[in-house]
Backbone as XML, in Angstrom:
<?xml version="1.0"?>
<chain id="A" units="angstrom">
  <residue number="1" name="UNK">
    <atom name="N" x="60.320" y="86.780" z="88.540"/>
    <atom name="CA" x="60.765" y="86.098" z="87.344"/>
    <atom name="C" x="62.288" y="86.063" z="87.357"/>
  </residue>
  <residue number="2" name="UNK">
    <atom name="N" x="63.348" y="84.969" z="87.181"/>
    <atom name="CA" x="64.448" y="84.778" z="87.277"/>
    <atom name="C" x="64.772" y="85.097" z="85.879"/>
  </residue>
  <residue number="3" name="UNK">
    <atom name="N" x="66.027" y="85.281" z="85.679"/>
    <atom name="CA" x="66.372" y="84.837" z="83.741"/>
    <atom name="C" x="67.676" y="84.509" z="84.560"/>
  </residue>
  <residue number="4" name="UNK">
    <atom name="N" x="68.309" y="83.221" z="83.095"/>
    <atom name="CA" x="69.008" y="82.700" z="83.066"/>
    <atom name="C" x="70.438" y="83.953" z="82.707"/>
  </residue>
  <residue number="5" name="UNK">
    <atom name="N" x="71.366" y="83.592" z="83.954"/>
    <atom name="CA" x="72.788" y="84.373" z="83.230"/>
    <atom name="C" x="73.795" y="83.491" z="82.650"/>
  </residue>
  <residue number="6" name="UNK">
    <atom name="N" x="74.222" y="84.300" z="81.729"/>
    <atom name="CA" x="75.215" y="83.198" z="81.101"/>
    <atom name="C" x="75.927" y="83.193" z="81.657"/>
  </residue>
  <residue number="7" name="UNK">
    <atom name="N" x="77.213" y="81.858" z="81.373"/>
    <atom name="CA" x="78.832" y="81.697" z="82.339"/>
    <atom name="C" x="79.866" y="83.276" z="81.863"/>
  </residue>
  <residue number="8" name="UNK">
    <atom name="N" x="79.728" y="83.412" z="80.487"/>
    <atom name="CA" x="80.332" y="85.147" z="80.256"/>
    <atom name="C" x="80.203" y="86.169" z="81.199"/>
  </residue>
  <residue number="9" name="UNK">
    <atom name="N" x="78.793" y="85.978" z="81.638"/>
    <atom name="CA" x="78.146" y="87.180" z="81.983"/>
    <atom name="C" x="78.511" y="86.885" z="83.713"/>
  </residue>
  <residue number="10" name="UNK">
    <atom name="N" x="78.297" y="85.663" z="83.942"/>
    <atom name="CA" x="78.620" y="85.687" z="85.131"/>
    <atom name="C" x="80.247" y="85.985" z="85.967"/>
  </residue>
  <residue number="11" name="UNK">
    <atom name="N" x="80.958" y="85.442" z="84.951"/>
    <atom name="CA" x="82.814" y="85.833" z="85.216"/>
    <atom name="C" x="83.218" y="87.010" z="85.199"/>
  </residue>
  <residue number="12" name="UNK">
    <atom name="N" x="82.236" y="88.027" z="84.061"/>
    <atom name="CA" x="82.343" y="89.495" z="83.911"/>
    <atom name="C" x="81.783" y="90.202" z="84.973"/>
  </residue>
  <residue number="13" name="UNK">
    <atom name="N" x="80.640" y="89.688" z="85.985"/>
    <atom name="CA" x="80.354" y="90.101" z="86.899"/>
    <atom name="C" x="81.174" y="89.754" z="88.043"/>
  </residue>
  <residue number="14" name="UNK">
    <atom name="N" x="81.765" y="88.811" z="88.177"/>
    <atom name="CA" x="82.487" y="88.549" z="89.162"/>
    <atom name="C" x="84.265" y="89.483" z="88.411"/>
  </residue>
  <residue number="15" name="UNK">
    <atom name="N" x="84.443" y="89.776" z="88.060"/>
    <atom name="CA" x="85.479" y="90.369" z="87.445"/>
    <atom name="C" x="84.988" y="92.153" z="88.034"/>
  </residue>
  <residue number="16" name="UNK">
    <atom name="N" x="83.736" y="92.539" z="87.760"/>
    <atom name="CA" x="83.302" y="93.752" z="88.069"/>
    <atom name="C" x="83.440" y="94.403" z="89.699"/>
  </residue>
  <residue number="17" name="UNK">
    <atom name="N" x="82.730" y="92.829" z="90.633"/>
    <atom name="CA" x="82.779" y="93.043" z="91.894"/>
    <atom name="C" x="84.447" y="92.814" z="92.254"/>
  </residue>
  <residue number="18" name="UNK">
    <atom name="N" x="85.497" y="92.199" z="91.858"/>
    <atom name="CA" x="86.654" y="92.266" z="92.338"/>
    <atom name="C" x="87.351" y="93.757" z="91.749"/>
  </residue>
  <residue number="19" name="UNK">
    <atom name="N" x="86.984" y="94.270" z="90.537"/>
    <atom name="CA" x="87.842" y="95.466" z="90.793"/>
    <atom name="C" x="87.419" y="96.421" z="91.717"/>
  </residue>
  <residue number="20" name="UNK">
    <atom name="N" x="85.430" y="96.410" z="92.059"/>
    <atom name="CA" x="85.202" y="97.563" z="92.839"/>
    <atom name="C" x="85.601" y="97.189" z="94.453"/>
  </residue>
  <residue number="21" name="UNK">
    <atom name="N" x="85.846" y="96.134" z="94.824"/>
    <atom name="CA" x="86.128" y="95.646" z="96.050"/>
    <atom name="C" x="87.832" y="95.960" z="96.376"/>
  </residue>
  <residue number="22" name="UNK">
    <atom name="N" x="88.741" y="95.525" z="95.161"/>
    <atom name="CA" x="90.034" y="96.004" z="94.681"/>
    <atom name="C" x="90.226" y="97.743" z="95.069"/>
  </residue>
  <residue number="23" name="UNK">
    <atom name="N" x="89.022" y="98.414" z="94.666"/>
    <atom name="CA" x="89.706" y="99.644" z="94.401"/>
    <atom name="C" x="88.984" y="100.336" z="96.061"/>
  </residue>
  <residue number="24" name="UNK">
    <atom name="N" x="87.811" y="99.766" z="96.560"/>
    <atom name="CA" x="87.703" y="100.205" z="97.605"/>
    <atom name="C" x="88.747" y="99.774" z="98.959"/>
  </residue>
  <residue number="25" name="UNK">
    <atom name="N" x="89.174" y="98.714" z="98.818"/>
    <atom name="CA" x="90.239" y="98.012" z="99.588"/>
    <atom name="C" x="91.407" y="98.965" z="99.971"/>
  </residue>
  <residue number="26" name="UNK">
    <atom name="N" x="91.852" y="99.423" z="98.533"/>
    <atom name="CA" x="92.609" y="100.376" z="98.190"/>
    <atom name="C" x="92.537" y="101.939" z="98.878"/>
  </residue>
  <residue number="27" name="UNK">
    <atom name="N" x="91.587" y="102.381" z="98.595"/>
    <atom name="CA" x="91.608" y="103.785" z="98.871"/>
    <atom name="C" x="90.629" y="103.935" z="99.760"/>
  </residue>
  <residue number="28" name="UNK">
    <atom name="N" x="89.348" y="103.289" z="100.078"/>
    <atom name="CA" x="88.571" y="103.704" z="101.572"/>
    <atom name="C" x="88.052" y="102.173" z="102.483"/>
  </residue>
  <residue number="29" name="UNK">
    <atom name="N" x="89.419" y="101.601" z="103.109"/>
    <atom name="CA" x="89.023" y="100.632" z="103.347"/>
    <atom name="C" x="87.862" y="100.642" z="104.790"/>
  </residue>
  <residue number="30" name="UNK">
    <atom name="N" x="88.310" y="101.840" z="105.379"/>
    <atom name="CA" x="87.152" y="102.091" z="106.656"/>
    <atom name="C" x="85.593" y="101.900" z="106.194"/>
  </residue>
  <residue number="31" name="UNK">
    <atom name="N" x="86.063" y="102.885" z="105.569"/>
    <atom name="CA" x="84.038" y="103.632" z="104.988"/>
    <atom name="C" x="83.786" y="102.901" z="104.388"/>
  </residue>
  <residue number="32" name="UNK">
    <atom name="N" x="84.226" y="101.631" z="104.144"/>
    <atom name="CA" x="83.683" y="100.811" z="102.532"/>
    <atom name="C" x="83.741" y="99.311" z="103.432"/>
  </residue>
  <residue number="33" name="UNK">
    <atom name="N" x="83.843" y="99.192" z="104.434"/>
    <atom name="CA" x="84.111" y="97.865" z="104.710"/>
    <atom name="C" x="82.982" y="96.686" z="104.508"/>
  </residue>
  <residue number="34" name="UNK">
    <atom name="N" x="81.688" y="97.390" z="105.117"/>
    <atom name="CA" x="80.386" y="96.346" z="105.100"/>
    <atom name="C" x="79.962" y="96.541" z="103.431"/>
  </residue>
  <residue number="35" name="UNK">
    <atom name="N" x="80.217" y="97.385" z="102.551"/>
    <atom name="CA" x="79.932" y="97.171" z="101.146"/>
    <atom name="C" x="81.188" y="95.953" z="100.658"/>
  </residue>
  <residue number="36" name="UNK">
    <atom name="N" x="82.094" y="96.236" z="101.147"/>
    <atom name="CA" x="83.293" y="94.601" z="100.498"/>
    <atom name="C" x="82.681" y="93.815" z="101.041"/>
  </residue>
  <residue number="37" name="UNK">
    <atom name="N" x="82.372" y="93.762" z="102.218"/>
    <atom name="CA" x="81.710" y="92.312" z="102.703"/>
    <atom name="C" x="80.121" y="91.873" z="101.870"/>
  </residue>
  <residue number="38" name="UNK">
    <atom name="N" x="79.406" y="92.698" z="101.448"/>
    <atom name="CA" x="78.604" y="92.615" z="100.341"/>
    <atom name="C" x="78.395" y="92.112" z="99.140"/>
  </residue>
  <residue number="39" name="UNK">
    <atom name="N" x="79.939" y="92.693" z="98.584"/>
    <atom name="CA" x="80.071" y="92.240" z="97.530"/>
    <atom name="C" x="81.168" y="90.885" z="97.242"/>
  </residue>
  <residue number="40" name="UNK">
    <atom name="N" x="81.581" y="90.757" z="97.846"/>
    <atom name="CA" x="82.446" y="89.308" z="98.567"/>
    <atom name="C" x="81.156" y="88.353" z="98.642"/>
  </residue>
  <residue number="41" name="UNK">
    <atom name="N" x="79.918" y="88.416" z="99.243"/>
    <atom name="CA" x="79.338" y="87.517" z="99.298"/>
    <atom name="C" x="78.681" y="87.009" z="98.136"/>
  </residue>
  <residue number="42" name="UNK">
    <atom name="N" x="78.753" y="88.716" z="97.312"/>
    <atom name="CA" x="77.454" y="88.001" z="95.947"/>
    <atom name="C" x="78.587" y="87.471" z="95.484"/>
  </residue>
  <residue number="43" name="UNK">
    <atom name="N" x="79.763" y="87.668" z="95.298"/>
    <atom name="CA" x="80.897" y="87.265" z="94.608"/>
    <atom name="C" x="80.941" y="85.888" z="94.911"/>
  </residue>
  <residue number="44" name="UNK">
    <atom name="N" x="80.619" y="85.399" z="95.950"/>
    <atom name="CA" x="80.518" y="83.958" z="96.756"/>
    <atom name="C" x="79.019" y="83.604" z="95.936"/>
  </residue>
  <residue number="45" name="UNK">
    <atom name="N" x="78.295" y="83.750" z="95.903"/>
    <atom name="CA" x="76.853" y="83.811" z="95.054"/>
    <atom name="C" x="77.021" y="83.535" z="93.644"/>
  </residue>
  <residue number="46" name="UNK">
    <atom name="N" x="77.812" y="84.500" z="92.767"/>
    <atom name="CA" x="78.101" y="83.830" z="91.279"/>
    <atom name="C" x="79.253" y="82.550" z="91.445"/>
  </residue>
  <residue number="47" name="UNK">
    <atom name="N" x="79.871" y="82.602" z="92.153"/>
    <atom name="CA" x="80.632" y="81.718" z="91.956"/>
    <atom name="C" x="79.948" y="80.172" z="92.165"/>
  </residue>
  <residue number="48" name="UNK">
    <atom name="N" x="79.615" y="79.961" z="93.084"/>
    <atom name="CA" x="78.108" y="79.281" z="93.409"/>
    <atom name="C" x="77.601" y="78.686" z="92.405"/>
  </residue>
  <residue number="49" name="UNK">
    <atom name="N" x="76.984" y="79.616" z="91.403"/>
    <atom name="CA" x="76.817" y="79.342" z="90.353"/>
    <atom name="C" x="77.133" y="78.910" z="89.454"/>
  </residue>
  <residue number="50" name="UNK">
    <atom name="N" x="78.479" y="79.269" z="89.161"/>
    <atom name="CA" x="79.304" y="79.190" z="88.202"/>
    <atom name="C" x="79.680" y="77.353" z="88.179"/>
  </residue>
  <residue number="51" name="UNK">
    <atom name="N" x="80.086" y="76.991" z="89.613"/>
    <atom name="CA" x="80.295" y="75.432" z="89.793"/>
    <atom name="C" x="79.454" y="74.623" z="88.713"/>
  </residue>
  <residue number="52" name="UNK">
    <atom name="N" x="80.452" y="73.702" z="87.939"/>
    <atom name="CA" x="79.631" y="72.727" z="87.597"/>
    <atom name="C" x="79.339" y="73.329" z="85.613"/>
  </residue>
  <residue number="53" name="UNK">
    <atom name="N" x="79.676" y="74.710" z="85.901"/>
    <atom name="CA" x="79.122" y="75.249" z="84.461"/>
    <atom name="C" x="80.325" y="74.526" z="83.501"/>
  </residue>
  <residue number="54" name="UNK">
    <atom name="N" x="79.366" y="74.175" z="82.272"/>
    <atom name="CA" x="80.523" y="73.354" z="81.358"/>
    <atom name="C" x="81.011" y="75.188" z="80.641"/>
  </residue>
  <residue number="55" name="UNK">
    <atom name="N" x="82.375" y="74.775" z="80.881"/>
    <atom name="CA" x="83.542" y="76.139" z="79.912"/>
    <atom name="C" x="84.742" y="75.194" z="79.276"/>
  </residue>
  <residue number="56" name="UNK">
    <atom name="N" x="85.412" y="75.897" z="78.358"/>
    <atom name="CA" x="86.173" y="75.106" z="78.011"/>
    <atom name="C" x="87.706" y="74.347" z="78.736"/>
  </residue>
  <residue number="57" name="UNK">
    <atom name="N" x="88.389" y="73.984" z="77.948"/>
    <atom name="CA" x="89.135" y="73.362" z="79.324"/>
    <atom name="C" x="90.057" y="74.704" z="79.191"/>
  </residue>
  <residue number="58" name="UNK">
    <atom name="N" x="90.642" y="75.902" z="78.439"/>
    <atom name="CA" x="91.254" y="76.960" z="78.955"/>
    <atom name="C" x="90.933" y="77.360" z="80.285"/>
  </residue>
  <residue number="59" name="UNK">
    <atom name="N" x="89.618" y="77.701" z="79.956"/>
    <atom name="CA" x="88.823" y="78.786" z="81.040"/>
    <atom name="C" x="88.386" y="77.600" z="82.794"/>
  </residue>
  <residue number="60" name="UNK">
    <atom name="N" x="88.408" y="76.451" z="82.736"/>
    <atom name="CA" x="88.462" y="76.059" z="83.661"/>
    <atom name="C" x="89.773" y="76.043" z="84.539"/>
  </residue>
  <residue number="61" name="UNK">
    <atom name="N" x="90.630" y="75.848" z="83.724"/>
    <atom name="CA" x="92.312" y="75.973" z="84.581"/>
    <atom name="C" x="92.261" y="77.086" z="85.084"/>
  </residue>
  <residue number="62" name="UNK">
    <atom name="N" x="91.502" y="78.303" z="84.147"/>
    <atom name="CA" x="91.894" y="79.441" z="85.586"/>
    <atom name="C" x="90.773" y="80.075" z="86.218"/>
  </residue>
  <residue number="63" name="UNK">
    <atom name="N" x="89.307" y="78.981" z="85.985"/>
    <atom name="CA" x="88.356" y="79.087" z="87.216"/>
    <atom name="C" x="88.945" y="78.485" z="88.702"/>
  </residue>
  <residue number="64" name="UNK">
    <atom name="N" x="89.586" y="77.103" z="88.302"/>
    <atom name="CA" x="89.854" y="76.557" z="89.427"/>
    <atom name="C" x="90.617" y="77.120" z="90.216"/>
  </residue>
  <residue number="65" name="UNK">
    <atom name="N" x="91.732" y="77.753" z="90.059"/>
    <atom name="CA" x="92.723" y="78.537" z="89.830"/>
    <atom name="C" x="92.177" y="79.933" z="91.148"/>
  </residue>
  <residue number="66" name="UNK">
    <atom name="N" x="91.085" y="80.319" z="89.834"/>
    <atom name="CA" x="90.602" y="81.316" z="90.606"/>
    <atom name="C" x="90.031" y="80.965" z="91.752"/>
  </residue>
  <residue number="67" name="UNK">
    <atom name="N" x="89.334" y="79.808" z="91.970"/>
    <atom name="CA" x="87.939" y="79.622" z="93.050"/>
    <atom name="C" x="89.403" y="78.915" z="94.177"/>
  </residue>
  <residue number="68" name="UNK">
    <atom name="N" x="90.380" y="78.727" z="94.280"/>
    <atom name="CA" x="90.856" y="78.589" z="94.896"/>
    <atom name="C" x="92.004" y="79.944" z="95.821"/>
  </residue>
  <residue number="69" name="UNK">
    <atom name="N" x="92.290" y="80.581" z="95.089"/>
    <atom name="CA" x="93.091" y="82.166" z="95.324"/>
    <atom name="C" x="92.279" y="82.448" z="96.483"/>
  </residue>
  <residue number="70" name="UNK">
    <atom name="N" x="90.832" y="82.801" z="95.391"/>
    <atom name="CA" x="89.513" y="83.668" z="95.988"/>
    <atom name="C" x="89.256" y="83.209" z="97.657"/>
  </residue>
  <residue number="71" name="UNK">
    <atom name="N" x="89.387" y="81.546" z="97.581"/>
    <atom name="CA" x="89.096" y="81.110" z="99.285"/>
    <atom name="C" x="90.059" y="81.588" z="100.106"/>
  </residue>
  <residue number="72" name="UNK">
    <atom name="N" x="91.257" y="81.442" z="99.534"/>
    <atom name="CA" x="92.851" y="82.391" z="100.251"/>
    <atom name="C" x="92.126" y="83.589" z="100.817"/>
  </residue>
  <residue number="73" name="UNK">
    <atom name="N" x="92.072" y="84.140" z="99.601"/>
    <atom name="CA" x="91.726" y="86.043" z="99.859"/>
    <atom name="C" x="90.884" y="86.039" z="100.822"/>
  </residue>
  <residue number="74" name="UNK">
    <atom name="N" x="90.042" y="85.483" z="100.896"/>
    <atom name="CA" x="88.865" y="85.639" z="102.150"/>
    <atom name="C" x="89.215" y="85.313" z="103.349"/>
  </residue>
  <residue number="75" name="UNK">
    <atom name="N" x="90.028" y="84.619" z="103.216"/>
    <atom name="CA" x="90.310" y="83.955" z="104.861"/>
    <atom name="C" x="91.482" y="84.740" z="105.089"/>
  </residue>
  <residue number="76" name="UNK">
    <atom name="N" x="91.969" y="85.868" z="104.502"/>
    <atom name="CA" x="93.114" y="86.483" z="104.555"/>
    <atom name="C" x="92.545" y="87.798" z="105.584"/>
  </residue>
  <residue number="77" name="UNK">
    <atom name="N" x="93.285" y="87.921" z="106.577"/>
    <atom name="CA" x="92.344" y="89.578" z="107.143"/>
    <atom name="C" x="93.211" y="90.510" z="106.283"/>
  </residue>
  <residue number="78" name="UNK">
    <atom name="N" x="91.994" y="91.376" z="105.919"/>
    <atom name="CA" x="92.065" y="92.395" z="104.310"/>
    <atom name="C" x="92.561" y="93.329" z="105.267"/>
  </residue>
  <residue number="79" name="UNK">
    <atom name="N" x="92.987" y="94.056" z="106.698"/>
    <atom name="CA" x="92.942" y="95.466" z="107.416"/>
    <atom name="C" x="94.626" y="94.650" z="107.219"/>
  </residue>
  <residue number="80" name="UNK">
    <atom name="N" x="95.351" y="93.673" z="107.017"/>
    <atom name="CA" x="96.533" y="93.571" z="108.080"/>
    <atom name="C" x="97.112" y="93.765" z="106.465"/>
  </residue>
  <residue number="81" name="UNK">
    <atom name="N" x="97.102" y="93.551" z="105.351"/>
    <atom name="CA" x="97.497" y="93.829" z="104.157"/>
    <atom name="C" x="96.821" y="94.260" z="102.569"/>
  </residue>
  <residue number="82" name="UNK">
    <atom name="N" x="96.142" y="95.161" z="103.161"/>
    <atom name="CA" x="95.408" y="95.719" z="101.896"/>
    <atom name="C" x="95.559" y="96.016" z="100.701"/>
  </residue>
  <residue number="83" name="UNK">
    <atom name="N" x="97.168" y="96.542" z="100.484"/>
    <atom name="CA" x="97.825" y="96.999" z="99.285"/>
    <atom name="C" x="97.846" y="95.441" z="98.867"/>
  </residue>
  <residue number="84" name="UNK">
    <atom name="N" x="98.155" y="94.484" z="99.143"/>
    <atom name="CA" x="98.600" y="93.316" z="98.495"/>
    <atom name="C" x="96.515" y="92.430" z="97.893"/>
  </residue>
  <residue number="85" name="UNK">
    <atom name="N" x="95.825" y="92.428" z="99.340"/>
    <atom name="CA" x="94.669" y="92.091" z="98.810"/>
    <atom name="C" x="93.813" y="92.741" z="97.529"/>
  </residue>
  <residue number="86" name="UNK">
    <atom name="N" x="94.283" y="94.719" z="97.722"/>
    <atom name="CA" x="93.962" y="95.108" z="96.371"/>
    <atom name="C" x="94.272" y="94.411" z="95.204"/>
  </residue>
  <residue number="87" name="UNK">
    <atom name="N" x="95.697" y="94.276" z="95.487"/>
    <atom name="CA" x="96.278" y="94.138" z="94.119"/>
    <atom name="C" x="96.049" y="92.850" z="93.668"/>
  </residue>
  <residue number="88" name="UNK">
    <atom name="N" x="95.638" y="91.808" z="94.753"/>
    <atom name="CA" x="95.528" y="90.312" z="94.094"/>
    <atom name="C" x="93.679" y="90.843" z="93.582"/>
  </residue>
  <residue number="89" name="UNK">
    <atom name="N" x="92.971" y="91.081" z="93.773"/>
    <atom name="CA" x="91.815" y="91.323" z="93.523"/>
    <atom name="C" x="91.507" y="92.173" z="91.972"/>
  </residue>
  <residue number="90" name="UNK">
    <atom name="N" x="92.329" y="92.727" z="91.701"/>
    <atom name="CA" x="92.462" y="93.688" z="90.653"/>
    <atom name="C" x="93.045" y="92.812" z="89.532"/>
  </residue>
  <residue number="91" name="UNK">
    <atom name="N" x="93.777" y="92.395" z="90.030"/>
    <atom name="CA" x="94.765" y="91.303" z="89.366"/>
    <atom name="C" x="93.615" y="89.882" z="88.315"/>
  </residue>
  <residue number="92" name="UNK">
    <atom name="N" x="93.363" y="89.427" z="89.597"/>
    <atom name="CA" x="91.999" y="88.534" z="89.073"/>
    <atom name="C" x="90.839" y="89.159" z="88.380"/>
  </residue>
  <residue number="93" name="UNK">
    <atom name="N" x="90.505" y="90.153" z="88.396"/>
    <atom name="CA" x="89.315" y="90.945" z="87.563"/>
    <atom name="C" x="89.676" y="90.883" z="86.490"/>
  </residue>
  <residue number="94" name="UNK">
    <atom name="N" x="91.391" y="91.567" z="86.270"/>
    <atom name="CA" x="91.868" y="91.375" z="84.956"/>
    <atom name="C" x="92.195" y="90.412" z="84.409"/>
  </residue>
  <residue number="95" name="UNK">
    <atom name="N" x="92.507" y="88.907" z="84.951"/>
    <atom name="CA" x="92.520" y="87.865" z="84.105"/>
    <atom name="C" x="91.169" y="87.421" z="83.732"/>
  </residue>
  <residue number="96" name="UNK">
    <atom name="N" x="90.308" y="87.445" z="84.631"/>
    <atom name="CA" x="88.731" y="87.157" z="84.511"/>
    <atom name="C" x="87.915" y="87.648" z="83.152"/>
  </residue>
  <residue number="97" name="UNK">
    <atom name="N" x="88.412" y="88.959" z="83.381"/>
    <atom name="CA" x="87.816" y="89.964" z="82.051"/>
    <atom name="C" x="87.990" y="89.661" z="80.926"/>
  </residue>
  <residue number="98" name="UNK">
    <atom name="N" x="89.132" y="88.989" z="80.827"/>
    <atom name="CA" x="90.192" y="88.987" z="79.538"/>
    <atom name="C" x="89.730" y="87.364" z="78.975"/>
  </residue>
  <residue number="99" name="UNK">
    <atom name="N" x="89.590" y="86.206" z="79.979"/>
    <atom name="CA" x="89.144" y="84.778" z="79.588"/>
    <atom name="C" x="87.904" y="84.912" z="79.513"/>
  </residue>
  <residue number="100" name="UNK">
    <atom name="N" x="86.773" y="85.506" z="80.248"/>
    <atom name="CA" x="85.107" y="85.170" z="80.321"/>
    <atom name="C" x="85.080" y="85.089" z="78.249"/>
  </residue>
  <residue number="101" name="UNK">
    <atom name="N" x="85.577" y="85.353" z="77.904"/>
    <atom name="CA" x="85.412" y="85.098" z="76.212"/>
    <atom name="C" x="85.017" y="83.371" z="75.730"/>
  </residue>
  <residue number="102" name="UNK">
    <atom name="N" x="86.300" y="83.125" z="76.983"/>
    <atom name="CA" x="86.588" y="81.762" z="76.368"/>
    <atom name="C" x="85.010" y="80.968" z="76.991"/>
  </residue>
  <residue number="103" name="UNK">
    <atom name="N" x="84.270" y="80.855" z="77.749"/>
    <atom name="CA" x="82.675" y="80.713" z="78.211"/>
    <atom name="C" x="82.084" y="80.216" z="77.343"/>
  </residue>
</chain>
């Protein structure tokens, strides 16, 4: 049985997986590597989703915003600057967290 997630629920989840990806980046990027790549993908998965969802026009300026960074970050190798990929990742959780209202 599926249930429907809302666009809130879905930005707050994608806000959730960038700080834990943020903070593993950060402090165990060895031991944690195939869990970022995990959660990078579901993160690729809500976002997925998210396409196409009507939000208002605030919260779209900094979906687009976001869904564009986010393709950066990925294609960025995370081992050659981690302190900076943390911090853009952490960074976006916290704008994410703070707009999913506007949904």
């Amino acid at each position: 049985m599926s249930r429907s997630v809302s666009t809130q629920d879905l930005i707050l989840d994608i806000s959730v997986n960038l700080t834990r990806i943020g903070d593993w980046i950060a402090d165990s990027y060895s031991e944690k590597k195939d869990l970022i790549k995990l959660f990078l993908n579901q993160t690729d998965e809500y976002l997925s989703q998210l396409k196409g969802a009507k939000v208002s026009r605030d919260l779209e300026v900094v979906l687009t915003t976001f869904f564009s960074e986010f393709i950066k970050l990925k294609e960025a190798q995370i081992q050659n600057d981690k302190d900076f990929w943390a911090e853009k990742a952490l960074t976006w959780a916290n704008i994410l967290s703070h707009r999913a209202k506007l949904a």
